[in-house]
DRENGUBA-481448 format. One record per atom (N, C-alpha, C): residue number from 1; residue in one letter; atom name; y, z, x. Coordinates in nm, 2 decimals, decimal comma, m for minus. Layout:
N
<node><n>NUM</n><res>A</res><atom>CA</atom><y>Y</y><z>Z</z><x>X</x></node>
...
// end
This chain:
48
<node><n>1</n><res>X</res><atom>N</atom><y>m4,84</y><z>9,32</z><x>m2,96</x></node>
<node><n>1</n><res>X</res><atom>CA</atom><y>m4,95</y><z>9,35</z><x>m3,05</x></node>
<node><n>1</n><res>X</res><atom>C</atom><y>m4,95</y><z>9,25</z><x>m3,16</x></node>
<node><n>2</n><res>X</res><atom>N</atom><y>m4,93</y><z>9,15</z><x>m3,14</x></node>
<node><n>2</n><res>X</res><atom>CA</atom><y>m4,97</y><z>9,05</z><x>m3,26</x></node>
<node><n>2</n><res>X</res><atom>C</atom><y>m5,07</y><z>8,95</z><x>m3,21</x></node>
<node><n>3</n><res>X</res><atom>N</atom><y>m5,12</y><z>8,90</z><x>m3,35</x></node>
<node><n>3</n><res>X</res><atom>CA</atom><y>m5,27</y><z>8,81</z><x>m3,35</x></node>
<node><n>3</n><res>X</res><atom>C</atom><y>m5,35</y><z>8,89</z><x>m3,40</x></node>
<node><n>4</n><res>X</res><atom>N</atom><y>m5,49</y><z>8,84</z><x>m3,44</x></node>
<node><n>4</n><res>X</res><atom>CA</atom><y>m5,57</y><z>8,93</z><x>m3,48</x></node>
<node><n>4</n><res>X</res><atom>C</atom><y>m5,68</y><z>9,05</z><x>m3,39</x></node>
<node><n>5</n><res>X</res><atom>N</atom><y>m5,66</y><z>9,00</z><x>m3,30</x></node>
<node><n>5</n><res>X</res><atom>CA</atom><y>m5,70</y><z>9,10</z><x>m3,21</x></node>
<node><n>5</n><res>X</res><atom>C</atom><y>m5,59</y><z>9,22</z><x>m3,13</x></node>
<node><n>6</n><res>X</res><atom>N</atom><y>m5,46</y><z>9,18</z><x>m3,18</x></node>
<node><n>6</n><res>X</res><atom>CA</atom><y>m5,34</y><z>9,25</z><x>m3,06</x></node>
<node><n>6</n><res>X</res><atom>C</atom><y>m5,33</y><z>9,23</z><x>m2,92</x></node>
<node><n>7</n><res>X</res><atom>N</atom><y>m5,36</y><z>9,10</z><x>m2,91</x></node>
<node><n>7</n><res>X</res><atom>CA</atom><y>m5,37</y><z>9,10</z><x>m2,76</x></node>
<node><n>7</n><res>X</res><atom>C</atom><y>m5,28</y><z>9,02</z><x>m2,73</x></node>
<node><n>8</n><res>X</res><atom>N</atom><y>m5,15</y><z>8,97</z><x>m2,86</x></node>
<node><n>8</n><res>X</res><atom>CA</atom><y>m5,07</y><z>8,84</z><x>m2,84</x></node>
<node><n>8</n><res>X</res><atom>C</atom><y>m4,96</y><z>8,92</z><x>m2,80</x></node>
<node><n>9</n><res>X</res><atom>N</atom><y>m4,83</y><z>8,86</z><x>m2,76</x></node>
<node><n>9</n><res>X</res><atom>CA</atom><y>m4,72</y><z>8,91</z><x>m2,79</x></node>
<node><n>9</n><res>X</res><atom>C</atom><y>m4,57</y><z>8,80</z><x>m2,77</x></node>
<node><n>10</n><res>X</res><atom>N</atom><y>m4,49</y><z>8,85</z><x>m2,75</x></node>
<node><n>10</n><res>X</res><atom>CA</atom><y>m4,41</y><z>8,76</z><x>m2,81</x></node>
<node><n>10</n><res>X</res><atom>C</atom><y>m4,27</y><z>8,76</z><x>m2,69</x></node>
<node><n>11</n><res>X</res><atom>N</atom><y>m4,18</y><z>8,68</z><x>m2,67</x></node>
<node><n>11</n><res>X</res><atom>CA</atom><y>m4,10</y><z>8,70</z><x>m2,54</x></node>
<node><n>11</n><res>X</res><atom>C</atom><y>m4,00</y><z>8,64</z><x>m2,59</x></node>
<node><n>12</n><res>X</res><atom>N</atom><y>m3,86</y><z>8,67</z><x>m2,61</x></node>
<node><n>12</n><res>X</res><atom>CA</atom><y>m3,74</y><z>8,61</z><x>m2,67</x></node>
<node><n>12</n><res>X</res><atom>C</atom><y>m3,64</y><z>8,67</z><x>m2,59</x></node>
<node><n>13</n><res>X</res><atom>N</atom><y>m3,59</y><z>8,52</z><x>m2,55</x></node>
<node><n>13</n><res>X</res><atom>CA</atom><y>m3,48</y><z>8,50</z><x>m2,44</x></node>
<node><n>13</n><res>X</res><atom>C</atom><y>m3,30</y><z>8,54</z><x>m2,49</x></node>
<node><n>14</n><res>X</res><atom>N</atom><y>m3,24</y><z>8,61</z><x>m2,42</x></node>
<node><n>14</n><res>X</res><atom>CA</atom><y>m3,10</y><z>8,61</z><x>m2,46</x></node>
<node><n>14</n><res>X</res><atom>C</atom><y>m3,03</y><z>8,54</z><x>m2,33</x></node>
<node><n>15</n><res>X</res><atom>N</atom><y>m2,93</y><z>8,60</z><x>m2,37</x></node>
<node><n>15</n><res>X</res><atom>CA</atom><y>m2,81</y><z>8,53</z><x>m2,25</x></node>
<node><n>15</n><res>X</res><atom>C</atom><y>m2,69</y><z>8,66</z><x>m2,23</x></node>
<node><n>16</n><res>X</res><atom>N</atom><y>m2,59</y><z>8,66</z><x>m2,15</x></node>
<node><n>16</n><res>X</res><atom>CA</atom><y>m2,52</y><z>8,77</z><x>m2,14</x></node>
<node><n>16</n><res>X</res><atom>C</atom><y>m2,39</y><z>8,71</z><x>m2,20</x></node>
<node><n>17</n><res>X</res><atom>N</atom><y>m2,38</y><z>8,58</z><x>m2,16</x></node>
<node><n>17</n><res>X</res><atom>CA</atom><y>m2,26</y><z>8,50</z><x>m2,17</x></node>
<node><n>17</n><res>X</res><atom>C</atom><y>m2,26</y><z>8,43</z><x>m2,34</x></node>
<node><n>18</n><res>X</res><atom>N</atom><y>m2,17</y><z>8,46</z><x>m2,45</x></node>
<node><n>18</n><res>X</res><atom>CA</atom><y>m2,19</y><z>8,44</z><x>m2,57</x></node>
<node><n>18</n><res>X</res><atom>C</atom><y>m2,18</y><z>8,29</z><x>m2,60</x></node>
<node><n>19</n><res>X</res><atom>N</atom><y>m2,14</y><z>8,24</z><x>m2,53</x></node>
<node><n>19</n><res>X</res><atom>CA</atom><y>m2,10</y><z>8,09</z><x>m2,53</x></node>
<node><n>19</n><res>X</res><atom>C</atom><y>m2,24</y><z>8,04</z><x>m2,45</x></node>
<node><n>20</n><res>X</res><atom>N</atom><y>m2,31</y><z>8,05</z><x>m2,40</x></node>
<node><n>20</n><res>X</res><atom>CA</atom><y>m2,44</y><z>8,03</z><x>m2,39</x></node>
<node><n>20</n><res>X</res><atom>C</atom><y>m2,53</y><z>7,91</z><x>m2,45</x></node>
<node><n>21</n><res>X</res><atom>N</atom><y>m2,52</y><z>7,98</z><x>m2,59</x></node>
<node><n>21</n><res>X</res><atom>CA</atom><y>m2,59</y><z>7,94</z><x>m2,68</x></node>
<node><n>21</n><res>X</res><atom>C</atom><y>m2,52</y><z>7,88</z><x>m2,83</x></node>
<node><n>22</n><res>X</res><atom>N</atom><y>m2,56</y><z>7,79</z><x>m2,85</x></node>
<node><n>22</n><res>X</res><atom>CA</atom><y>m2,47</y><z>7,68</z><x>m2,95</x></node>
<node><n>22</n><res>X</res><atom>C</atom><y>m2,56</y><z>7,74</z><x>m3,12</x></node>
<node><n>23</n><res>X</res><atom>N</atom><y>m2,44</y><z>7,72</z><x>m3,21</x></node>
<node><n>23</n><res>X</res><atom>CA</atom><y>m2,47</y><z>7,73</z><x>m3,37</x></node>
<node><n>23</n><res>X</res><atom>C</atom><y>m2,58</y><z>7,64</z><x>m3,35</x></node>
<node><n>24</n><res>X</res><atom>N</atom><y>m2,69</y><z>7,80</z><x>m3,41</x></node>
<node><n>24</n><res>X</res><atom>CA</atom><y>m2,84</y><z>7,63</z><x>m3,50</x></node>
<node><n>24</n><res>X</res><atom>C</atom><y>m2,92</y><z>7,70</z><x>m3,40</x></node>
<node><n>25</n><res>X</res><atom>N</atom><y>m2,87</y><z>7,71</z><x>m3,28</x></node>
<node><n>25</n><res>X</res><atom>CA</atom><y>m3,02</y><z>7,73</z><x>m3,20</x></node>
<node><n>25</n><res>X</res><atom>C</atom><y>m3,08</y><z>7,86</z><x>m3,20</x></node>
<node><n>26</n><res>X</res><atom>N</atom><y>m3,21</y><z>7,85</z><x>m3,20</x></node>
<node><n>26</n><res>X</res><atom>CA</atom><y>m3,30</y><z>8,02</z><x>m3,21</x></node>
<node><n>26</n><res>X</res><atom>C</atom><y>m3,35</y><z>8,01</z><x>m3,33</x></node>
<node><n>27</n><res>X</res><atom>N</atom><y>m3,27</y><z>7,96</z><x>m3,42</x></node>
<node><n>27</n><res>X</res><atom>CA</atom><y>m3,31</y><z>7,99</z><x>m3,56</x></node>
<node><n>27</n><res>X</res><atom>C</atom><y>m3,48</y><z>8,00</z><x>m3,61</x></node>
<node><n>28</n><res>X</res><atom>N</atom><y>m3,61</y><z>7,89</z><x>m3,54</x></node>
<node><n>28</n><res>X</res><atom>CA</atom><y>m3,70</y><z>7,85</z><x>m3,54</x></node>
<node><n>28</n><res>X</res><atom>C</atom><y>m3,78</y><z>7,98</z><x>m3,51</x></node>
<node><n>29</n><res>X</res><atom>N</atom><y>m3,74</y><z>8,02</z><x>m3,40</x></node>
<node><n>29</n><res>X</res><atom>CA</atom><y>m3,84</y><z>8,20</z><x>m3,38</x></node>
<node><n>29</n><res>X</res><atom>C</atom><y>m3,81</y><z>8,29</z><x>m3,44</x></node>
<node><n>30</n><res>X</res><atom>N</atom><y>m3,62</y><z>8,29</z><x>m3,48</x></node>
<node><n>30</n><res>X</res><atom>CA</atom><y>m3,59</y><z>8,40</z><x>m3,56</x></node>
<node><n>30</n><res>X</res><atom>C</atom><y>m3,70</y><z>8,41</z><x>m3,79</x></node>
<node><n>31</n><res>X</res><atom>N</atom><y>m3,69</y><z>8,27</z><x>m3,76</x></node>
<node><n>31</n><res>X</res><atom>CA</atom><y>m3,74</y><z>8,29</z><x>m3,87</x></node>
<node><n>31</n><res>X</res><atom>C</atom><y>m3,90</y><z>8,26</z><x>m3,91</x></node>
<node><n>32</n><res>X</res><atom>N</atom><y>m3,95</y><z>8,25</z><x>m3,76</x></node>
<node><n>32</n><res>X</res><atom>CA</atom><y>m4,11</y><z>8,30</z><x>m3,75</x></node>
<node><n>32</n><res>X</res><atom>C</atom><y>m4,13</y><z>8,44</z><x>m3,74</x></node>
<node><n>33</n><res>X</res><atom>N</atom><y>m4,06</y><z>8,49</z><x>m3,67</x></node>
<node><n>33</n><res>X</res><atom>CA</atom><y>m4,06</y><z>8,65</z><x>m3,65</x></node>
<node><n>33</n><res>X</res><atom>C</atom><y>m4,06</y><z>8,69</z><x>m3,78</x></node>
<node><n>34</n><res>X</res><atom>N</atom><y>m3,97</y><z>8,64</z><x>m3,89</x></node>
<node><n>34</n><res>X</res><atom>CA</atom><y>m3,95</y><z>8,70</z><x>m4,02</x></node>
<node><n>34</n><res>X</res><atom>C</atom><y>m4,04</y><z>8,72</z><x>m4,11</x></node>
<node><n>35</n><res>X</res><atom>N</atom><y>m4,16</y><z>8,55</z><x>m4,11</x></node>
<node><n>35</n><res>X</res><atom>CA</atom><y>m4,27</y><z>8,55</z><x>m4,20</x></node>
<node><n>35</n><res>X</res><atom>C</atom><y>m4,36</y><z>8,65</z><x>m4,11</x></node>
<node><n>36</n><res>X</res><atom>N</atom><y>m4,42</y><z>8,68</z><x>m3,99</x></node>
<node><n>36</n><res>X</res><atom>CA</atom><y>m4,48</y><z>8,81</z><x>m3,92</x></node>
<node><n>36</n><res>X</res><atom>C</atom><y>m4,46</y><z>8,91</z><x>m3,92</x></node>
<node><n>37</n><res>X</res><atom>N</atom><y>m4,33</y><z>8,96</z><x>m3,94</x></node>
<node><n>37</n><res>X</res><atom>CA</atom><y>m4,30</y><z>9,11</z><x>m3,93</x></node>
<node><n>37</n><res>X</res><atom>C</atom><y>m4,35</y><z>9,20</z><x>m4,07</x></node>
<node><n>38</n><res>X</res><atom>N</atom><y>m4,37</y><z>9,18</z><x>m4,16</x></node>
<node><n>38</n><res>X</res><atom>CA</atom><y>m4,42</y><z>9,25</z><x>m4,27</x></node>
<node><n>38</n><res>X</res><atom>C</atom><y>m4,56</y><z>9,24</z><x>m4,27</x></node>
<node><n>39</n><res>X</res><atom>N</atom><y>m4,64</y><z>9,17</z><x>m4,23</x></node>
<node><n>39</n><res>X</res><atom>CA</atom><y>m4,81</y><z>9,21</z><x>m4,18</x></node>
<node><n>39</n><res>X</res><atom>C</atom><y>m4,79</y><z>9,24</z><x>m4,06</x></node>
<node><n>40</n><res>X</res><atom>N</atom><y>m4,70</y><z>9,26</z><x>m3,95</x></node>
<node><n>40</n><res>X</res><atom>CA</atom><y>m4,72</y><z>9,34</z><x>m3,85</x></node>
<node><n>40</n><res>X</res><atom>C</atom><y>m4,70</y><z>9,47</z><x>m3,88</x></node>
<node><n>41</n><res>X</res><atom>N</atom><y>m4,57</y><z>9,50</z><x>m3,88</x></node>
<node><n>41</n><res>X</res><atom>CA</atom><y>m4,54</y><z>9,65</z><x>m3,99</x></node>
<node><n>41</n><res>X</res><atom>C</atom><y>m4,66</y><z>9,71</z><x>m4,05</x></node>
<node><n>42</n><res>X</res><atom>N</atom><y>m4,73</y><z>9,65</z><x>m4,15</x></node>
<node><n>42</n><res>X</res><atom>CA</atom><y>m4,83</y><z>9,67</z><x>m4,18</x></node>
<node><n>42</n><res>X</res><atom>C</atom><y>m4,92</y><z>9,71</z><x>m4,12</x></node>
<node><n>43</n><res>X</res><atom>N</atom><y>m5,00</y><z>9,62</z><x>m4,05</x></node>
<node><n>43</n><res>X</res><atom>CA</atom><y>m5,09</y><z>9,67</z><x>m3,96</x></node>
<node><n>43</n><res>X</res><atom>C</atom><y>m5,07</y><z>9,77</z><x>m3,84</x></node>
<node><n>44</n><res>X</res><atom>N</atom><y>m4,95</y><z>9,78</z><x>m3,83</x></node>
<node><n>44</n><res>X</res><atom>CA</atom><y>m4,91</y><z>9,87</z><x>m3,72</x></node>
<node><n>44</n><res>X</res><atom>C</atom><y>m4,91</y><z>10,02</z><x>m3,81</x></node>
<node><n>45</n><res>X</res><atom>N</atom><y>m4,87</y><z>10,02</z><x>m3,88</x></node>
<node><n>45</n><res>X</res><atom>CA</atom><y>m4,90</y><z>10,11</z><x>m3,95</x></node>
<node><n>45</n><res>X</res><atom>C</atom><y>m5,02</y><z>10,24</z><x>m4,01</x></node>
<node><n>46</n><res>X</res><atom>N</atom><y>m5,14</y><z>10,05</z><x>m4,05</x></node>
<node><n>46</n><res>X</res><atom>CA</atom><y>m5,27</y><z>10,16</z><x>m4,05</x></node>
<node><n>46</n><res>X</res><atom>C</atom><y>m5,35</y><z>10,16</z><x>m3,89</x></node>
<node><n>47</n><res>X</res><atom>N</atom><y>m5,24</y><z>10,17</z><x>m3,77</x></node>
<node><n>47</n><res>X</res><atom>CA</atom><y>m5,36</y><z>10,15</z><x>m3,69</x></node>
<node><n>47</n><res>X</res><atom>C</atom><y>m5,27</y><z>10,31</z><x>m3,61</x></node>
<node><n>48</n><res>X</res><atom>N</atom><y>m5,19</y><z>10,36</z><x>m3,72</x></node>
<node><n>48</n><res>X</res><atom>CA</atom><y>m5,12</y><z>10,50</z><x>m3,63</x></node>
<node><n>48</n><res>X</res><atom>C</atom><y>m5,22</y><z>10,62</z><x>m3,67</x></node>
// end
Protein backbone atom coordinates (compact mmCIF):
# COMPACT_ATOMS: atom_id res chain seq x y z
CA UNK A 1 0.00 0.00 0.00
CA UNK A 2 2.33 2.69 -0.80
CA UNK A 3 2.26 5.54 -3.60
CA UNK A 4 -0.54 7.64 -4.03
CA UNK A 5 -2.95 5.43 -5.25
CA UNK A 6 -1.82 2.10 -2.89
CA UNK A 7 -1.18 0.20 -5.57
CA UNK A 8 2.80 0.17 -4.90
CA UNK A 9 4.47 -2.01 -2.61
CA UNK A 10 7.67 -2.83 -1.47
CA UNK A 11 9.88 -6.25 -1.40
CA UNK A 12 13.05 -6.54 0.94
CA UNK A 13 15.35 -9.40 0.72
CA UNK A 14 16.96 -11.28 3.73
CA UNK A 15 19.25 -14.12 3.95
CA UNK A 16 19.30 -17.07 6.55
CA UNK A 17 23.09 -17.21 6.70
CA UNK A 18 24.35 -13.94 8.87
CA UNK A 19 27.56 -13.72 7.12
CA UNK A 20 25.61 -13.23 3.94
CA UNK A 21 25.62 -9.82 4.06
CA UNK A 22 28.60 -7.35 4.62
CA UNK A 23 28.64 -3.89 7.12
CA UNK A 24 27.08 -0.94 5.00
CA UNK A 25 24.85 -2.87 2.84
CA UNK A 26 20.92 -2.34 3.00
CA UNK A 27 21.36 0.72 4.52
CA UNK A 28 19.87 2.71 1.29
CA UNK A 29 16.21 1.06 1.66
CA UNK A 30 16.47 0.83 5.32
CA UNK A 31 16.59 4.41 5.37
CA UNK A 32 13.99 5.11 2.58
CA UNK A 33 11.62 3.05 4.41
CA UNK A 34 12.33 5.49 7.27
CA UNK A 35 11.53 8.94 5.35
CA UNK A 36 7.92 6.80 4.20
CA UNK A 37 6.86 5.16 7.19
CA UNK A 38 5.39 8.18 9.02
CA UNK A 39 2.99 9.34 5.93
CA UNK A 40 2.26 5.79 5.54
CA UNK A 41 1.32 5.22 9.22
CA UNK A 42 -0.50 8.13 8.56
CA UNK A 43 -2.47 7.43 5.75
CA UNK A 44 -3.01 4.03 6.85
CA UNK A 45 -4.60 5.26 9.57
CA UNK A 46 -7.27 7.59 8.07
CA UNK A 47 -8.08 5.03 5.63
CA UNK A 48 -9.30 2.41 8.82
Amino acid sequence: MLGDAGKLGMVIFSHRDTQYYQPGMGTVILNQLALMLPTLLEHWIERA
